[in-house]
TORDOPA-434472 format. One line per field, with one value per residue (C-alpha): z, x, y; residue in three letters; residue number from 0. Coordinates in nm, 3 decimals, always signed. Layout:
<pts>
w	(Z,...)
u	(X,...)
v	(Y,...)
residu	(ALA,...)
num	(NUM,...)
</pts>
This chain:
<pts>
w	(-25.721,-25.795,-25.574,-25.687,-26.023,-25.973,-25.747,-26.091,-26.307,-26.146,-26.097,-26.136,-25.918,-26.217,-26.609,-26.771,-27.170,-27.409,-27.790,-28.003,-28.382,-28.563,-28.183,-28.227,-28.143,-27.811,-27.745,-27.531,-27.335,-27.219,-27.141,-26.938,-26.731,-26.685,-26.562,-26.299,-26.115,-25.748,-25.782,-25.895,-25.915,-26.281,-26.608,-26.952,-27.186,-27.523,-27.869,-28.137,-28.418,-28.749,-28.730,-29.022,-28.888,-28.616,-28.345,-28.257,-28.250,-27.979,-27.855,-27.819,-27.736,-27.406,-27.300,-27.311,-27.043,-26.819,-26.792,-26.731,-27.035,-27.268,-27.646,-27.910,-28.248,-28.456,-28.805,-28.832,-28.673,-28.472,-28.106,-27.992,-28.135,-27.970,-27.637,-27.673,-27.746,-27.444,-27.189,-27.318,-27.190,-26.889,-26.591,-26.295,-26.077,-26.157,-26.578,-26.682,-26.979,-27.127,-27.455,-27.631,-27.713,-27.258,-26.973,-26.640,-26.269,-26.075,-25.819,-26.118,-26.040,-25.681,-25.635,-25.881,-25.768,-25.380,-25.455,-25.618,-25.299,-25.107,-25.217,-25.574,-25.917,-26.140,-26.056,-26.355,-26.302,-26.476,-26.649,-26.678,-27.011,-27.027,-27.321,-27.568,-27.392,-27.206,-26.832,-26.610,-26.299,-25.899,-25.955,-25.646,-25.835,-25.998,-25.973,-25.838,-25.847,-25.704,-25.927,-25.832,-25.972,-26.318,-26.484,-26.337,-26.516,-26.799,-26.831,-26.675,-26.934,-27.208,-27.141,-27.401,-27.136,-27.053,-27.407,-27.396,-27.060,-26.851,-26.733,-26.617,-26.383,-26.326,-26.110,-26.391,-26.298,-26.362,-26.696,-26.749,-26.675,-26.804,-27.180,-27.053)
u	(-15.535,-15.659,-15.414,-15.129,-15.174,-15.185,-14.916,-14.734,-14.780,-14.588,-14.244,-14.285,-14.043,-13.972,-13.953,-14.016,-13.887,-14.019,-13.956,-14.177,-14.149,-14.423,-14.514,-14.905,-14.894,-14.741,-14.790,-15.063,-14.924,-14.648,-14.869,-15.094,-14.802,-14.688,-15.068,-15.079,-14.757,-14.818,-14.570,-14.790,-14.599,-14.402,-14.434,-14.417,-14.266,-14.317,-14.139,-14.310,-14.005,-14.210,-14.427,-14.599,-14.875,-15.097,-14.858,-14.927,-15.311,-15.245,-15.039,-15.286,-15.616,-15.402,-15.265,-15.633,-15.705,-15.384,-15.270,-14.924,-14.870,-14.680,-14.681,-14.372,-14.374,-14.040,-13.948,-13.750,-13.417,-13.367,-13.414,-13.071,-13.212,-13.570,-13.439,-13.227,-13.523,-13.738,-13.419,-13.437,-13.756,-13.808,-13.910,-13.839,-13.517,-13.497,-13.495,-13.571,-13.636,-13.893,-13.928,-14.251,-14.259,-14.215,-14.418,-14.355,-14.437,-14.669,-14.391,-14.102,-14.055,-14.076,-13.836,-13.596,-13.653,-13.626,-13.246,-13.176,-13.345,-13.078,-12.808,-12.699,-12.689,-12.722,-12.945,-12.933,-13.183,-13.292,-13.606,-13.822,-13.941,-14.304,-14.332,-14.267,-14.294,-14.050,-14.166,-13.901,-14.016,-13.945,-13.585,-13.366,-13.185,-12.877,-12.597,-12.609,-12.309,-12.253,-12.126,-11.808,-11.834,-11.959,-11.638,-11.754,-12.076,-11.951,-11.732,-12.012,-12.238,-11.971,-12.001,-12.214,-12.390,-12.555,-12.650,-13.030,-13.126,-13.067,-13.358,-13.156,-13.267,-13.048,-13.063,-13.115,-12.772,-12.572,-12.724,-12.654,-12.245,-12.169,-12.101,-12.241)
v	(+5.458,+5.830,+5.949,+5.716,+5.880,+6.209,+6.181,+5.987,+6.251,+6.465,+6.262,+5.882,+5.691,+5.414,+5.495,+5.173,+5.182,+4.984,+4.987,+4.796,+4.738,+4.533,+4.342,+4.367,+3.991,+4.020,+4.356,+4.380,+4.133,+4.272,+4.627,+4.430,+4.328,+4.682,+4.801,+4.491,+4.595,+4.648,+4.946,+5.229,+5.562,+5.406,+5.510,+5.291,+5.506,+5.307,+5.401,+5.317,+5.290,+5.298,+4.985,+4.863,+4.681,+4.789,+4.845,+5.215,+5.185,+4.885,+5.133,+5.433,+5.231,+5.114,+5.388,+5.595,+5.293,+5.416,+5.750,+5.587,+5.471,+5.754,+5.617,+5.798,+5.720,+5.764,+5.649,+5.297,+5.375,+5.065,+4.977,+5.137,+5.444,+5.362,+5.283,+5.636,+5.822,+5.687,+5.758,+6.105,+6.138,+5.956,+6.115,+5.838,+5.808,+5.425,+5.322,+4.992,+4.852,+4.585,+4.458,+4.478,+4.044,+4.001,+4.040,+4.090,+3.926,+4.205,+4.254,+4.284,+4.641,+4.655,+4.408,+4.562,+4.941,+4.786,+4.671,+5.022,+5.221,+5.002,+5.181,+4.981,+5.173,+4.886,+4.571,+4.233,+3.971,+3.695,+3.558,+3.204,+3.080,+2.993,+2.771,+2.987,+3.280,+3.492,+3.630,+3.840,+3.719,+3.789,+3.626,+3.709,+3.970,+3.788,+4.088,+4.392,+4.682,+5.030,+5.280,+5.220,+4.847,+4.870,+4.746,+4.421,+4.449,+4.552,+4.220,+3.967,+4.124,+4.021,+3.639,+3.466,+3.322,+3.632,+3.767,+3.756,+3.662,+4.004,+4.234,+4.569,+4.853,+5.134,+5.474,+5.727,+5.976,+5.666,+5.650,+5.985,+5.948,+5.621,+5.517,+5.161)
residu	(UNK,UNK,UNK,UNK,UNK,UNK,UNK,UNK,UNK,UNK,UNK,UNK,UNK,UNK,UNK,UNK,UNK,UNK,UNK,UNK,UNK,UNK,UNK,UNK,UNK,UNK,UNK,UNK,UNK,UNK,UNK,UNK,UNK,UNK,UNK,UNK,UNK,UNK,UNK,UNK,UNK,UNK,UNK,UNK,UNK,UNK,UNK,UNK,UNK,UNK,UNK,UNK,UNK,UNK,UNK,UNK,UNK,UNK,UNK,UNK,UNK,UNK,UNK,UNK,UNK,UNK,UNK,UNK,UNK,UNK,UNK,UNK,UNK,UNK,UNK,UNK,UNK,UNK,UNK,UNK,UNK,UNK,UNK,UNK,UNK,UNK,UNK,UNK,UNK,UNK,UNK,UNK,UNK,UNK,UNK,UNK,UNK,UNK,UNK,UNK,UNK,UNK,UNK,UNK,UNK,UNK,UNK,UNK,UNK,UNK,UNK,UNK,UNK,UNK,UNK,UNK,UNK,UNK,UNK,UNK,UNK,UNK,UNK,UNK,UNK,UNK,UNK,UNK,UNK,UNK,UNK,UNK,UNK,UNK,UNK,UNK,UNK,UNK,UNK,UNK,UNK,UNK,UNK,UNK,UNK,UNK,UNK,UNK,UNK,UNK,UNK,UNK,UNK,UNK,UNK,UNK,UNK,UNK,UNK,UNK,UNK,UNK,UNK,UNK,UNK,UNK,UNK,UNK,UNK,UNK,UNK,UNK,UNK,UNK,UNK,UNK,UNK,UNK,UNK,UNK)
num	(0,1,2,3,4,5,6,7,8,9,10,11,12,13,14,15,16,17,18,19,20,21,22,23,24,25,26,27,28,29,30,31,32,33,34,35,36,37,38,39,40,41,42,43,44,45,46,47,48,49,50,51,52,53,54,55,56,57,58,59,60,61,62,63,64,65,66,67,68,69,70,71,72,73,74,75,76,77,78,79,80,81,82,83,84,85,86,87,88,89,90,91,92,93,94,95,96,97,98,99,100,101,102,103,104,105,106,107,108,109,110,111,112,113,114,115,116,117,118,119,120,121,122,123,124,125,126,127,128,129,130,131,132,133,134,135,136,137,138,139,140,141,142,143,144,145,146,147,148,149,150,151,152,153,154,155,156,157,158,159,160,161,162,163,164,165,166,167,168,169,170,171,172,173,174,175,176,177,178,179)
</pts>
């Protein structure tokens, strides 16, 4: 793995966002789930957005286990304004985004970064609930759209149906030019 992560810290193939407000319950969870992914050039950029309990020492005391793991801390601005801040620094071709109360399957990102390296700029899948717990899992990938397509997502991701049950990963330049 030495050589995965030095080979990371340079450019990181996947950014992985993740803002977390008052999650020290499910927090190190959802890390843990980032650290088993069989994809190891990625990076967990988390945003710490002015938790009140013990959030950001969770935080630290993980990522001094994974040199992967880059932790942010903001005041309270909302996760908008998390997410935001995380996208502005993220260093990986392919952004997705995990909330601090989920986890993920250990092949989550290479099967969403494997649709994008086929061409598409935008790739939805779904997620299984585990009890009470939320876990995006290995899914075939629900929707995917070129560039050229994203006024379809745009109105698929308007149906109610769809509200809270979408994990996204998008090629970072399409970030960049759309207002999506």
């Amino acid at each position: 793995m030495l050589d995965s992560v030095t080979s990371f810290l340079v450019s990181p193939s996947v950014s992985i966002i993740m803002p977390v407000y008052n999650a020290s319950s499910t927090l190190e969870r959802a890390i843990r789930s980032f650290s088993d992914q069989t994809r190891e050039d990625i990076e967990l950029i988390t945003v710490n957005d002015g938790s009140t309990d013990n959030s950001l020492e969770i935080l630290q005391s993980l990522s001094s286990e994974d040199p992967r793991i880059r932790v942010f801390s903001t005041s309270n601005q909302g996760v908008s304004s998390a997410r935001n801040y995380g996208l502005a620094r993220a260093r990986g071709k392919t952004i997705m985004f995990l909330d601090a109360d989920d986890a993920m399957d250990a092949g989550m990102v290479d099967k969403l970064s494997g649709e994008i390296e086929q061409g598409f700029d935008l790739v939805v899948c779904g997620y299984k609930a585990l009890g009470s717990k939320v876990s995006f899992s290995q899914h075939p990938c629900e929707k995917k759209w070129k560039s050229t397509e994203l006024d379809g997502f745009v109105e698929e991701l308007q149906r109610p149906e769809h509200a809270l049950e979408q994990s996204v990963s998008r090629r970072f330049d399409s970030w960049q030019r759309a207002s999506v």
